[in-house]
MDTraj code that builds the backbone (N, CA, C; nanometers):
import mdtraj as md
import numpy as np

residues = "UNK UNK UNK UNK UNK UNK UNK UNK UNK UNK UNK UNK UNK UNK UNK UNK UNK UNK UNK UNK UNK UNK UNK UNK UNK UNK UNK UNK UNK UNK UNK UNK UNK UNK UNK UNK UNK UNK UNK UNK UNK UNK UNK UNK UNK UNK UNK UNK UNK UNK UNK UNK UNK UNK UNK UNK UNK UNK UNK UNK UNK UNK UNK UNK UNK UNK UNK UNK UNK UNK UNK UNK UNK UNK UNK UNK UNK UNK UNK UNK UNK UNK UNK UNK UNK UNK UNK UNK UNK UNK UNK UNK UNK UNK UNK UNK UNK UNK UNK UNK UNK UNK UNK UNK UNK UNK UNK UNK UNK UNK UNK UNK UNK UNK UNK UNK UNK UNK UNK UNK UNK UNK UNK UNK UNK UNK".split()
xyz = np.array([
    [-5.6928, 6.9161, -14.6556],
    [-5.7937, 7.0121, -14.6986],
    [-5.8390, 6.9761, -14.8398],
    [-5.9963, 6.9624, -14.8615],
    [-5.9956, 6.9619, -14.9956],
    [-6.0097, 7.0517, -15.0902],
    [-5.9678, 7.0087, -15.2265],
    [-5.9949, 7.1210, -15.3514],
    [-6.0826, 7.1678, -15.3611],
    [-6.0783, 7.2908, -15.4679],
    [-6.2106, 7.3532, -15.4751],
    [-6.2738, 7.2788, -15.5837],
    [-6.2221, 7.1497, -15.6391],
    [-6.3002, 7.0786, -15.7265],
    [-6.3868, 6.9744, -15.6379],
    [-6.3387, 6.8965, -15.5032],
    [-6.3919, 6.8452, -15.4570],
    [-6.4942, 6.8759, -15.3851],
    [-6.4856, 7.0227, -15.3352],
    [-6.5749, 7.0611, -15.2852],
    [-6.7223, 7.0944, -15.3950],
    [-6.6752, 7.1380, -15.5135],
    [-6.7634, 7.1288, -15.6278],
    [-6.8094, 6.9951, -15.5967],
    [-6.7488, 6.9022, -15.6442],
    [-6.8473, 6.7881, -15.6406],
    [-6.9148, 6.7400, -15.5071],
    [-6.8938, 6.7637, -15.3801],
    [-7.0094, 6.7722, -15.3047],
    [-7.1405, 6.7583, -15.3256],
    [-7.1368, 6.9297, -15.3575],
    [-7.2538, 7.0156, -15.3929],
    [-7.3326, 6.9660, -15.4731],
    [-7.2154, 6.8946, -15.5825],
    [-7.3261, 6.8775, -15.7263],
    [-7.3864, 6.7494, -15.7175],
    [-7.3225, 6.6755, -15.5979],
    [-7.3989, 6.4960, -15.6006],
    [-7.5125, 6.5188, -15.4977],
    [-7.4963, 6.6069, -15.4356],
    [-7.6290, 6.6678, -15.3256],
    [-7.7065, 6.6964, -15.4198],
    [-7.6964, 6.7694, -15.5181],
    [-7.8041, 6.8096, -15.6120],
    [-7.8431, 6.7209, -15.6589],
    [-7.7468, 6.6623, -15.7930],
    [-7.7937, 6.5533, -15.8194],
    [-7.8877, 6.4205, -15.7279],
    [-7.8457, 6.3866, -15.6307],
    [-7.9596, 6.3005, -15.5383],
    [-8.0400, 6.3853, -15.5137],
    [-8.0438, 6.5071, -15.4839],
    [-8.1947, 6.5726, -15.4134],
    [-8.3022, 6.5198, -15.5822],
    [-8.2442, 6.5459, -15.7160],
    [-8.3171, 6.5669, -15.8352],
    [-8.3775, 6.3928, -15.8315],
    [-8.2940, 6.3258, -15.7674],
    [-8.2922, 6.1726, -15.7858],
    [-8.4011, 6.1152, -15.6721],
    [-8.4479, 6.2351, -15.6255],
    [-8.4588, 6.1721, -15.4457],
    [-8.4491, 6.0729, -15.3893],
    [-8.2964, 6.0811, -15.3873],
    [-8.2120, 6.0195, -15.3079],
    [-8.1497, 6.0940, -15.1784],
    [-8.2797, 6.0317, -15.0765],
    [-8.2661, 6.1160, -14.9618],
    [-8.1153, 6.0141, -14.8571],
    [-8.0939, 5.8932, -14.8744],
    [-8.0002, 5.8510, -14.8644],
    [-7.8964, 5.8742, -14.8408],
    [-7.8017, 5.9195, -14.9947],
    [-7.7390, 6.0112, -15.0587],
    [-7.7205, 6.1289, -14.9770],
    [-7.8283, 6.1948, -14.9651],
    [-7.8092, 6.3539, -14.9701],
    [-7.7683, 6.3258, -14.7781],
    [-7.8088, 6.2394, -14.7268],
    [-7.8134, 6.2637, -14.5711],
    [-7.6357, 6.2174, -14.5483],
    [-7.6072, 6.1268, -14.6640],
    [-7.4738, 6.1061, -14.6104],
    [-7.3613, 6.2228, -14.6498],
    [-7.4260, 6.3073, -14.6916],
    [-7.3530, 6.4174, -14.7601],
    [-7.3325, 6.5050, -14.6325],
    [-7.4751, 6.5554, -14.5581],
    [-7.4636, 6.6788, -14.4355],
    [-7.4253, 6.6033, -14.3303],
    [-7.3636, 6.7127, -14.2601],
    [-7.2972, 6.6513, -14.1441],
    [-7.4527, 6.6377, -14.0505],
    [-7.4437, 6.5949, -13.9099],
    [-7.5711, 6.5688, -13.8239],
    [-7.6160, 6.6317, -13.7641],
    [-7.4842, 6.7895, -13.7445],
    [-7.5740, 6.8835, -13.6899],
    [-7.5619, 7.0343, -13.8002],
    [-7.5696, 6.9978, -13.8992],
    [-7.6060, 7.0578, -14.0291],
    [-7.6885, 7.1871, -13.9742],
    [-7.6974, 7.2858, -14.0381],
    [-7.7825, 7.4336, -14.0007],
    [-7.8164, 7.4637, -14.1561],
    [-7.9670, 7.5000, -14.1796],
    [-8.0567, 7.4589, -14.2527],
    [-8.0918, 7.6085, -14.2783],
    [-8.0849, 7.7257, -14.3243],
    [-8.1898, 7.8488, -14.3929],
    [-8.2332, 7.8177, -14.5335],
    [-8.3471, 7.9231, -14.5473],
    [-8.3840, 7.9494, -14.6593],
    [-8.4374, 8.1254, -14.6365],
    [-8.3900, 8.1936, -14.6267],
    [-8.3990, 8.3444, -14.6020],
    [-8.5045, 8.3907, -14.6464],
    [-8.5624, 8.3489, -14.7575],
    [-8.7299, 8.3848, -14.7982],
    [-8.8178, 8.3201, -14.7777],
    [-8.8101, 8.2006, -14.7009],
    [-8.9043, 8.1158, -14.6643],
    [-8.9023, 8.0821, -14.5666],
    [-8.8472, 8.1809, -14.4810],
    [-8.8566, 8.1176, -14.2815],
    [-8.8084, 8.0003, -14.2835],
    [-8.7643, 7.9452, -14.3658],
    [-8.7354, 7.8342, -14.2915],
    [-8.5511, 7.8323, -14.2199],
    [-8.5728, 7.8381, -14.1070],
    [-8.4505, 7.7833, -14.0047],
    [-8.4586, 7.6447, -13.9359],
    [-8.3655, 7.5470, -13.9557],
    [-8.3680, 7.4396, -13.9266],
    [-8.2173, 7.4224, -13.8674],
    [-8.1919, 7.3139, -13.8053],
    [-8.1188, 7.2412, -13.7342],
    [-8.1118, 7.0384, -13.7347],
    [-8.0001, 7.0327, -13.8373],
    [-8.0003, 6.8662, -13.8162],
    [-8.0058, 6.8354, -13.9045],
    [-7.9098, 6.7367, -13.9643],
    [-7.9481, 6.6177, -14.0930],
    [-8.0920, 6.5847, -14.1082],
    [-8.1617, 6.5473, -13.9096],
    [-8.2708, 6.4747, -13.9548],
    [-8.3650, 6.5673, -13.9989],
    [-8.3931, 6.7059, -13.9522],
    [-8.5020, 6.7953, -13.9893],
    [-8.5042, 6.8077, -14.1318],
    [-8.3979, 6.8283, -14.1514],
    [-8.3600, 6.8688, -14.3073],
    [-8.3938, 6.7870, -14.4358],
    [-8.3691, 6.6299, -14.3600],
    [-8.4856, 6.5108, -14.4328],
    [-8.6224, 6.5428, -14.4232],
    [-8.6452, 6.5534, -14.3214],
    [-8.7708, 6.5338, -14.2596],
    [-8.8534, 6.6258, -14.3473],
    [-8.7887, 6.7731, -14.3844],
    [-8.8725, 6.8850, -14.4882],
    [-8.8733, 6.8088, -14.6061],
    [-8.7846, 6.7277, -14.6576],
    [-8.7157, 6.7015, -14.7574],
    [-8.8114, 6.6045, -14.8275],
    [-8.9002, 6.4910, -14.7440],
    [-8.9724, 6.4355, -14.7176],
    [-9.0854, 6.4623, -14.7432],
    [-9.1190, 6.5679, -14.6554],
    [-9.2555, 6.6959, -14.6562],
    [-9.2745, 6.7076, -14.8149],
    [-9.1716, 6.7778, -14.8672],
    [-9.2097, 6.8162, -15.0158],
    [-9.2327, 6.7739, -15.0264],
    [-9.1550, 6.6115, -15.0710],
    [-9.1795, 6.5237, -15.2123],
    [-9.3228, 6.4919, -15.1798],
    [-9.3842, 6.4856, -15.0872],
    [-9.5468, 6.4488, -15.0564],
    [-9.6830, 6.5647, -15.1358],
    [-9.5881, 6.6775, -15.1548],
    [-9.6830, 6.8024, -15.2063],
    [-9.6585, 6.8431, -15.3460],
    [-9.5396, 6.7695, -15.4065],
    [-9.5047, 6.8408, -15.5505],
    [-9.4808, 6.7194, -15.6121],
    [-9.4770, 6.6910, -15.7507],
    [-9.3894, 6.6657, -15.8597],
    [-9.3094, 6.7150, -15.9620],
    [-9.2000, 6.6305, -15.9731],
    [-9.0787, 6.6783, -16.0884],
    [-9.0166, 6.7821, -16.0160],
    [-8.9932, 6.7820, -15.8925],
    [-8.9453, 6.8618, -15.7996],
    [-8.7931, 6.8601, -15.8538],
    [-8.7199, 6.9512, -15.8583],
    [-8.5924, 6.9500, -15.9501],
    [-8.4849, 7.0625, -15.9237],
    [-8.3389, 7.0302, -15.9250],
    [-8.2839, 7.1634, -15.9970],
    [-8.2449, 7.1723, -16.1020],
    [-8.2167, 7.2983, -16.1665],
    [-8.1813, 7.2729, -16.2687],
    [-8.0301, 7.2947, -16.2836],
    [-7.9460, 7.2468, -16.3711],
    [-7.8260, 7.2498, -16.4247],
    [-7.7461, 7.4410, -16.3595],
    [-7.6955, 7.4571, -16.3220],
    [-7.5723, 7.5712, -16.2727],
    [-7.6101, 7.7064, -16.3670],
    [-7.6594, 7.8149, -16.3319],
    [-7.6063, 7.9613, -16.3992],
    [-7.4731, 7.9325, -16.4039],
    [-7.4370, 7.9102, -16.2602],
    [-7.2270, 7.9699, -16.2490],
    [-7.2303, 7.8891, -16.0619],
    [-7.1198, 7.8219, -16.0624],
    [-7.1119, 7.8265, -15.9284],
    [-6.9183, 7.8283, -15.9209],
    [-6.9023, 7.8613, -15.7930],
    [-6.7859, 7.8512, -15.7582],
    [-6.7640, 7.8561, -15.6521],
    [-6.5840, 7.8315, -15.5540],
    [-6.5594, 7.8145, -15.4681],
    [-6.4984, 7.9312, -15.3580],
    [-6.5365, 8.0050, -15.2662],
    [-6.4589, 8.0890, -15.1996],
    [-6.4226, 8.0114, -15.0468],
    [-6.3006, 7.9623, -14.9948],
    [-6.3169, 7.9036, -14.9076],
    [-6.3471, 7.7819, -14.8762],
    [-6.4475, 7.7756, -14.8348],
    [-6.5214, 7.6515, -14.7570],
    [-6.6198, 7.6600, -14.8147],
    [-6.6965, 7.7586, -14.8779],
    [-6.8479, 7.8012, -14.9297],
    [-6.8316, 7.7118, -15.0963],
    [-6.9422, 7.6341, -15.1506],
    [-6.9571, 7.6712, -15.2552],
    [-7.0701, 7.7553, -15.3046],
    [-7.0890, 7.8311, -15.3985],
    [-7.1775, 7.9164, -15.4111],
    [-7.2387, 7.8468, -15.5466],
    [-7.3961, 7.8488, -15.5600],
    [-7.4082, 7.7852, -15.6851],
    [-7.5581, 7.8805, -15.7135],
    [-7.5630, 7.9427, -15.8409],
    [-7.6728, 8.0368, -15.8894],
    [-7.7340, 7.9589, -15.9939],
    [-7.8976, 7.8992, -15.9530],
    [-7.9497, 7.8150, -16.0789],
    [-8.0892, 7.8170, -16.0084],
    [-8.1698, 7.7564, -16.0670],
    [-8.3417, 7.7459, -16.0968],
    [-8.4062, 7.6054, -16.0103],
    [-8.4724, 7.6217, -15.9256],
    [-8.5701, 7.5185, -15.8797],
    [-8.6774, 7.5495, -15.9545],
    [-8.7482, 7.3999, -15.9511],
    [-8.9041, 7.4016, -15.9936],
    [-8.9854, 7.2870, -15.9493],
    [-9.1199, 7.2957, -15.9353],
    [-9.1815, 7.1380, -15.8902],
    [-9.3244, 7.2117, -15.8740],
    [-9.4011, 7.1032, -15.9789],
    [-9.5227, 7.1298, -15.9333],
    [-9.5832, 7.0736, -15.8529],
    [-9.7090, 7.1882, -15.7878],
    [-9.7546, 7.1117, -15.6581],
    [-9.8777, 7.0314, -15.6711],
    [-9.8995, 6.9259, -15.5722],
    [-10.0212, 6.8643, -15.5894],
    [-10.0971, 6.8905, -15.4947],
    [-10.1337, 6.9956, -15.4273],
    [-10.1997, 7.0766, -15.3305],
    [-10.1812, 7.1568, -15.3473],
    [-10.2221, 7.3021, -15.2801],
    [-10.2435, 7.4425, -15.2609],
    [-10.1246, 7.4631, -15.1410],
    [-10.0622, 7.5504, -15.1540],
    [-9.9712, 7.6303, -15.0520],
    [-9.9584, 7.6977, -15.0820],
    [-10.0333, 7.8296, -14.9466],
    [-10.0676, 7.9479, -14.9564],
    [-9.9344, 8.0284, -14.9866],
    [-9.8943, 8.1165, -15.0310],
    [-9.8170, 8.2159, -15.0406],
    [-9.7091, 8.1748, -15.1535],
    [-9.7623, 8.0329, -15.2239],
    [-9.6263, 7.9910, -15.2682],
    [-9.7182, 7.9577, -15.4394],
    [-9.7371, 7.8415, -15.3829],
    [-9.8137, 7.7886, -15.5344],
    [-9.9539, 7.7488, -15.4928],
    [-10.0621, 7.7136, -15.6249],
    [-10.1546, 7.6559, -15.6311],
    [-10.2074, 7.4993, -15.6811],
    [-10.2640, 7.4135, -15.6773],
    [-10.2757, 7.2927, -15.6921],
    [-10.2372, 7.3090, -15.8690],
    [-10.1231, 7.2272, -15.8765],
    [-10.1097, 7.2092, -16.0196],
    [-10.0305, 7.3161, -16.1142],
    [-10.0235, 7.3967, -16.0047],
    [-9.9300, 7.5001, -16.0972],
    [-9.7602, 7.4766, -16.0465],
    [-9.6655, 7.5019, -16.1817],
    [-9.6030, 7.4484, -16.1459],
    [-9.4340, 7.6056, -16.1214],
    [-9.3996, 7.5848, -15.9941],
    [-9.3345, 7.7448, -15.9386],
    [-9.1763, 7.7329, -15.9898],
    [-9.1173, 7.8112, -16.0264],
    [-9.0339, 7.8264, -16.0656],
    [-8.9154, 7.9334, -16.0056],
    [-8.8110, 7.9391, -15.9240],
    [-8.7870, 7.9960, -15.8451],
    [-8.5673, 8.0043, -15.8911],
    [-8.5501, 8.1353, -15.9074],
    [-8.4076, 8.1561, -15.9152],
    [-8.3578, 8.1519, -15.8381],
    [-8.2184, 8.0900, -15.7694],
    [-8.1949, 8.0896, -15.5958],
    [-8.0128, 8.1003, -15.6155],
    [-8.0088, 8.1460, -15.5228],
    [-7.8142, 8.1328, -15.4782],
    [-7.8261, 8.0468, -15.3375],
    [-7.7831, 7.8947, -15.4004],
    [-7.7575, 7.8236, -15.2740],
    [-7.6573, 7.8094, -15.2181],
    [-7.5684, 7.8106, -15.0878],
    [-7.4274, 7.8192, -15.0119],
    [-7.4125, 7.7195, -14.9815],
    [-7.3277, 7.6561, -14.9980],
    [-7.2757, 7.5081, -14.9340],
    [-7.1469, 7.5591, -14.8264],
    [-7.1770, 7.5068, -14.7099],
    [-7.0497, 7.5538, -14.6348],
    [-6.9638, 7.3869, -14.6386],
    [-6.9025, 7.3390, -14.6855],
    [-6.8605, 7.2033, -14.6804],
    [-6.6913, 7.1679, -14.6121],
    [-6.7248, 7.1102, -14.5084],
    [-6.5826, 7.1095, -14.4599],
    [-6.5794, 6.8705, -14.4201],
    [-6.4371, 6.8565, -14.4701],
    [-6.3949, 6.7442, -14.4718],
    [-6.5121, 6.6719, -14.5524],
    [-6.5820, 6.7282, -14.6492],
    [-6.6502, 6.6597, -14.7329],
    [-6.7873, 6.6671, -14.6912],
    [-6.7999, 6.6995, -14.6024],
    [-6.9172, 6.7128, -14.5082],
    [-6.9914, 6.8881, -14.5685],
    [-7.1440, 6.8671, -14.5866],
    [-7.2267, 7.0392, -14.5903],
    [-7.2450, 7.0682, -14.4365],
    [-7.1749, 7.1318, -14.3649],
    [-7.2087, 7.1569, -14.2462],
    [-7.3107, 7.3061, -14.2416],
    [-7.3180, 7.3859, -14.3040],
    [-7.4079, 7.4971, -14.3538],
    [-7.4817, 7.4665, -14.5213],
    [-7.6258, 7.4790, -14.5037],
    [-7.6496, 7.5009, -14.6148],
    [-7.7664, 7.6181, -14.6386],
    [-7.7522, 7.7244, -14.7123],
    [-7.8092, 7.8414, -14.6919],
    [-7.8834, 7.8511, -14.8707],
    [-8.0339, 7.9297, -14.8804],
    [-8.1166, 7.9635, -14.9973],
    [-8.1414, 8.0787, -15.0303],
    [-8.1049, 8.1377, -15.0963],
    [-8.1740, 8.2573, -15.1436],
    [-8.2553, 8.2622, -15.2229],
    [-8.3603, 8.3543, -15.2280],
    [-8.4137, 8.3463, -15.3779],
    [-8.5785, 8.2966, -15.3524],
])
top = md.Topology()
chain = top.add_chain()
for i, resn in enumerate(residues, 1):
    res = top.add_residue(resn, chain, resSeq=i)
    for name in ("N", "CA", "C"):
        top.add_atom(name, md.element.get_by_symbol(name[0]), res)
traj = md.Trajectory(xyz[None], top)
């Protein structure tokens, strides 16, 4: 079983490559049949590959797409819990979200469910 430090670092090299986009990285991180929310943004997904595949989507609509550095995260379980700031401005219009060039800024509690090193859940709030 791993620590709750290892499981920290999971999380944080997923981040780190998502900031890097290093989609690579991040795919060898989720397991393949990975389960994908974002609770304020409809989005429900299923699969390493979908989860690229959005992952993908963005980087085509924003720049400096990013997270930022930890409010607080920690370990209960299998979960890591991590409270911190996305941002990325867009280079198109998306309705309900941002406008061409403006750049969105969003507080989130992300869940890592990580088992044998693997994110087999990864859940968004915010």
């Amino acid at each position: 079983m791993a620590s709750d430090a290892e499981k920290i670092e999971v999380a944080q090299r997923w981040l780190d490559a998502y900031n890097a986009q290093d989609n690579e990285t991040m795919g060898a991180l989720m397991a393949e049949d990975l389960t994908i929310r974002h609770h304020n943004r409809g989005v429900d997904l299923k699969g390493r590959e979908a989860m690229l595949e959005i992952l993908t989507q963005f980087e085509a609509i924003t720049e400096g797409k990013r997270f930022n550095p930890p409010y607080r995260q920690f370990v209960a379980g299998d979960y890591v819990v991590t409270e911190h700031a996305w941002e990325a401005t867009f280079t198109t219009d998306v309705p309900g979200f941002a406008a061409k060039d403006e750049t969105a800024k969003l507080d989130l509690c992300s869940v890592w469910r990580i088992v044998d090193g693997q994110i087999v859940e990864y859940d968004d709030y915010g």
